[in-house]
N, C-alpha and C positions, 0 to 999 in steps of 0.2 A: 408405895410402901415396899420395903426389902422384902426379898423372897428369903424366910429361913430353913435352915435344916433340921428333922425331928429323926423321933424312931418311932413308928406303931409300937403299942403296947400291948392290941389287943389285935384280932384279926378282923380285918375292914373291906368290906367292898367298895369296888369301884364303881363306875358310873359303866365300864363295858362288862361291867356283871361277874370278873375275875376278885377273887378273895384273897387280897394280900396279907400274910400272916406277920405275925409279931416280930418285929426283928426290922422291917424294912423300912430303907431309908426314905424317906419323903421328901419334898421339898413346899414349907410350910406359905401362904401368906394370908393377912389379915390378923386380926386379934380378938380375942374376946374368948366367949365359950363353945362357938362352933365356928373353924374356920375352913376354908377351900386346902385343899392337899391334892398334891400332884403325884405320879409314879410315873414316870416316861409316856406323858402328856395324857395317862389316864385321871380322871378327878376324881378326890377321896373327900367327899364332906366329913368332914372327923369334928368332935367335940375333944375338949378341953382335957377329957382323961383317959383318950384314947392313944394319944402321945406324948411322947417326951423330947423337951429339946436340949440338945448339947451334950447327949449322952455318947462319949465314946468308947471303944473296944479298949480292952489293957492290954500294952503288949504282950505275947504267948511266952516269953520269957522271964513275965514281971512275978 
């Protein structure tokens, strides 16, 4: 399966015990209602409404 792109929505711990806040980018894979997430090779088990995918920033100009 494809590794996809998300954003936390909510603030989530990782697996080295560091709490990545709302905003950060992930790298998703799996499906369903709880899947594996990644932060620069930390693992975020995240569920379903803890991110978003394909959300991105407006240009500062828009």
């Amino acid at each position: 399966m494809t590794p996809r792109r998300g954003t936390l929505l909510v603030p989530v711990p990782g697996l080295s015990g560091h709490v990545y806040p709302p905003g950060t980018e992930i790298v998703v894979n799996g499906r369903g209602s709880a899947v594996d997430a990644f932060v620069g090779g930390d693992w975020l088990p995240v569920s379903w409404w803890e991110f978003a995918e394909g959300i991105e920033e407006a240009p500062a100009d828009a």
